[in-house]
VMD Tcl script that draws the C-alpha trace (Angstrom):
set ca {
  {0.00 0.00 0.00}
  {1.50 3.41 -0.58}
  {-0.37 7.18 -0.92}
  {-0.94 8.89 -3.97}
  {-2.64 11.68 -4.72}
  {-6.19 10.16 -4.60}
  {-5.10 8.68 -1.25}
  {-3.32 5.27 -0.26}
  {-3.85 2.35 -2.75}
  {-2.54 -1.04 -3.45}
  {0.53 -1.05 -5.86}
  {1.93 -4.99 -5.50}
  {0.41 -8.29 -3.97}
  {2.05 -11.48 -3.90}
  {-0.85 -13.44 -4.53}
  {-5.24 -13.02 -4.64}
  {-5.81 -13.70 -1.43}
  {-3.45 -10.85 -0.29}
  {-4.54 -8.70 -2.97}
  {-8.28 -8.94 -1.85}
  {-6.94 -8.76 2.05}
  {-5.59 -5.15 1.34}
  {-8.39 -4.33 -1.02}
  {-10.89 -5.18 1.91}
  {-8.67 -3.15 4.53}
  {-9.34 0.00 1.89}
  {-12.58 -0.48 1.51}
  {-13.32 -0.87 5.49}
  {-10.91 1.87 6.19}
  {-9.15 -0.49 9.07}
  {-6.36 -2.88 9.48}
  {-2.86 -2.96 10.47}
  {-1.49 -1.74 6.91}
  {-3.84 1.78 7.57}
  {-2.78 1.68 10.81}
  {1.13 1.29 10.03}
  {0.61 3.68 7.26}
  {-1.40 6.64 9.87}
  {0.76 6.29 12.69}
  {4.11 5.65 10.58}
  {4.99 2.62 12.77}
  {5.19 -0.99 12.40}
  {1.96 -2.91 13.66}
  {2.19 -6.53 14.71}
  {-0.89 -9.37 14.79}
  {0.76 -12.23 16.11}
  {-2.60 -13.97 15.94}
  {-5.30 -12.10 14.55}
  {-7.97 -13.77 16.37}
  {-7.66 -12.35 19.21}
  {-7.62 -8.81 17.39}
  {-11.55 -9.23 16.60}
  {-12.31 -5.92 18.96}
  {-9.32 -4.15 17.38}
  {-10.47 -4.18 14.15}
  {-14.01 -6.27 13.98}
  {-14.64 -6.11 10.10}
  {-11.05 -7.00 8.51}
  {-10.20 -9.91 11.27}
  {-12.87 -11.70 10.47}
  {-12.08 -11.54 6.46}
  {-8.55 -12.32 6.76}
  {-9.36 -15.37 9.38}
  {-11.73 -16.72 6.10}
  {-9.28 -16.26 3.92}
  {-6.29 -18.09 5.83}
  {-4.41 -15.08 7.29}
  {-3.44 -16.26 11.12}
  {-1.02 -13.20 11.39}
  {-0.15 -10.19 10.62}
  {3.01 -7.37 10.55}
  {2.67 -4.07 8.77}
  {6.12 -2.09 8.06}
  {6.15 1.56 6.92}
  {7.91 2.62 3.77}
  {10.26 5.37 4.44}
  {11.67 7.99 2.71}
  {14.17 10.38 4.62}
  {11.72 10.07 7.76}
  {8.57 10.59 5.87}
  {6.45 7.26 5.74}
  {4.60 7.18 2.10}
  {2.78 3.61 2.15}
  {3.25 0.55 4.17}
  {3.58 -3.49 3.81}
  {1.81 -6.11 5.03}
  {3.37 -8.88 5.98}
  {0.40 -11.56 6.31}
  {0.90 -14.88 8.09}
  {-0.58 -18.73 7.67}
  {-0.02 -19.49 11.44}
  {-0.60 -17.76 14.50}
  {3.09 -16.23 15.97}
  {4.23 -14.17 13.91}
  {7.89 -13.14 12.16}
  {10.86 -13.25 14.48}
  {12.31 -10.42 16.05}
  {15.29 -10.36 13.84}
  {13.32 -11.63 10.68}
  {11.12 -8.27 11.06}
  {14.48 -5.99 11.30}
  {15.85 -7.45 7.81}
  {11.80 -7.13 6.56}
  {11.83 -3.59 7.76}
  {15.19 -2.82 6.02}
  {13.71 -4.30 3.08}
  {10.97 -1.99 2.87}
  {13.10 0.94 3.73}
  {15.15 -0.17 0.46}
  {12.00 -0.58 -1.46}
  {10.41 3.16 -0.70}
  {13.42 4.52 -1.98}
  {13.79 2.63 -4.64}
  {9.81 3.34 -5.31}
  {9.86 6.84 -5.08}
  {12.88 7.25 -7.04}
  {11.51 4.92 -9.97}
  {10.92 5.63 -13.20}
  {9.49 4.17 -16.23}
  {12.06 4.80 -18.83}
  {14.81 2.68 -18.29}
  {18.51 3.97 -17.45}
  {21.05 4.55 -20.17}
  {24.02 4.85 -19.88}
  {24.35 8.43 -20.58}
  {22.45 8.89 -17.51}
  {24.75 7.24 -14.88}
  {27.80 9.13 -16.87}
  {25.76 12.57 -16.19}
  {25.16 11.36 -12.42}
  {28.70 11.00 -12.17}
  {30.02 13.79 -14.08}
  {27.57 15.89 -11.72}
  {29.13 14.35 -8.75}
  {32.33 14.74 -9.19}
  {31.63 18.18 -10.38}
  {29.72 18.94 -6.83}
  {32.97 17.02 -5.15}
  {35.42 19.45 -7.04}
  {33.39 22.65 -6.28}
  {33.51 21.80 -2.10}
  {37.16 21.29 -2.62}
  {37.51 24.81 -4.33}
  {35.29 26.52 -1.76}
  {37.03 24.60 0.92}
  {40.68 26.16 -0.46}
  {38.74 29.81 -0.35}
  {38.04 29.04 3.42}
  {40.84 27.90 4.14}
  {43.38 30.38 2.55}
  {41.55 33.58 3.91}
  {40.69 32.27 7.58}
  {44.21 30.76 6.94}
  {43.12 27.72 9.05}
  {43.81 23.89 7.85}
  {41.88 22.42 4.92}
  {39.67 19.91 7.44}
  {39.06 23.25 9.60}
  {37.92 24.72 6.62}
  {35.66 22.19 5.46}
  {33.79 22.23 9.19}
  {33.15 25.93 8.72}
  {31.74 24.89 5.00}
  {29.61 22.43 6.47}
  {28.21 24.43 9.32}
  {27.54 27.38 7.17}
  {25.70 25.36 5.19}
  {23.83 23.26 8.46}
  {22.93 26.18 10.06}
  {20.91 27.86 6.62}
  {19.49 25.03 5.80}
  {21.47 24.69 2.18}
  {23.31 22.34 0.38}
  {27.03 22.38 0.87}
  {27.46 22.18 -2.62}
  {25.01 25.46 -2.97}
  {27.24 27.19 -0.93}
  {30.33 26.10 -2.89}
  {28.91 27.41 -5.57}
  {27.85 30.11 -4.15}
  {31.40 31.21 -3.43}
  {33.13 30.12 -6.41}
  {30.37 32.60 -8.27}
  {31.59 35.34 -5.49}
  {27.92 35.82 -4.33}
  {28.83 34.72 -1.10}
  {32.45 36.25 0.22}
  {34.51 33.93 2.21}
  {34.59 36.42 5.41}
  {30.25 35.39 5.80}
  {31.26 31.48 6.29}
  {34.26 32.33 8.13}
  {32.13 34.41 10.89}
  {30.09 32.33 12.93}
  {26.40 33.36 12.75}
  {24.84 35.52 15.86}
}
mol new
graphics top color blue
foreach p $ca { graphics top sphere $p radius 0.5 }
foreach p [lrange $ca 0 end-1] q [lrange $ca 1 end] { graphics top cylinder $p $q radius 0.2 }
display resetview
């Protein structure tokens, strides 16, 4: 399940039964996938049958349809959670302890990697322009960092922390502000003095 503009839908199953488990949890507006996905933490069911009060219209489905269990994760992206998993279970219990850490790093890997997808696939011209643009980044810090450093006249790591907490403290990307300097909008003197 993740949100979209029209609200949180279903984007993969595994199988029809799932499928129609999360469809039902939509359509009854309960469940521990809603839940997961409101509150933006993971929900466990280690046996759904005694969940019946908790939620008394989706228990009852997934107990028809062979679901004894249930985890939801949240999919995360930079703290934000945009959709959740559910993890649904044959036999009462539930997942291990240390099973649900590596299935929560999973998901965690998979909202990136959803939010970041797109349909046309990747050429190579595209990983040589994320490069180029890295390294291009990388050598404008180093430039801006050799400003800092030669005018505070303070040691090239020194001048790298001042770089970095100029750019912490407004809220900017440190290779903004490198940029910034090596265009001589910002003078050297403004990352050098602390900020009052």
């Amino acid at each position: 399940m993740a949100v979209t503009a029209s609200g949180p839908r279903t984007l993969a199953v595994t199988d029809g039964r799932a499928g129609f488990q999360e469809l039902f949890e939509l359509q009854t507006d309960e469940g521990p996938c809603l839940d997961c996905f409101r509150g933006g933490h993971r929900v466990d069911a280690r046996d759904l049958a005694a969940d019946t009060d908790r939620w008394p219209l989706v228990v009852p489905f997934a107990l028809n349809s062979g679901f004894r269990a249930a985890h939801a994760l949240p999919l995360r992206v930079h703290g934000q959670t945009v959709g959740a998993v559910n993890l649904l279970l044959r036999r009462p219990g539930g997942l291990a302890p240390l099973e649900l850490e590596l299935a929560q790093a999973l998901a965690d890997v998979s909202a990136v990697a959803l939010v970041n997808w797109t349909p046309d696939p990747l050429r190579a011209t595209d990983v040589a322009s994320s490069v180029q643009a890295a390294l291009a980044g990388r050598a404008a810090v180093s430039m801006a960092t050799g400003m800092i450093a030669e005018t505070a006249g303070v040691s090239l790591t020194e001048a790298h922390g001042l770089l970095r907490a100029y750019s912490r403290d407004r809220h900017q990307r440190l290779v903004d502000t490198a940029h910034a300097l090596i265009r001589r909008t910002l003078a050297p003197d403004a990352v050098i003095t602390p900020r009052s």
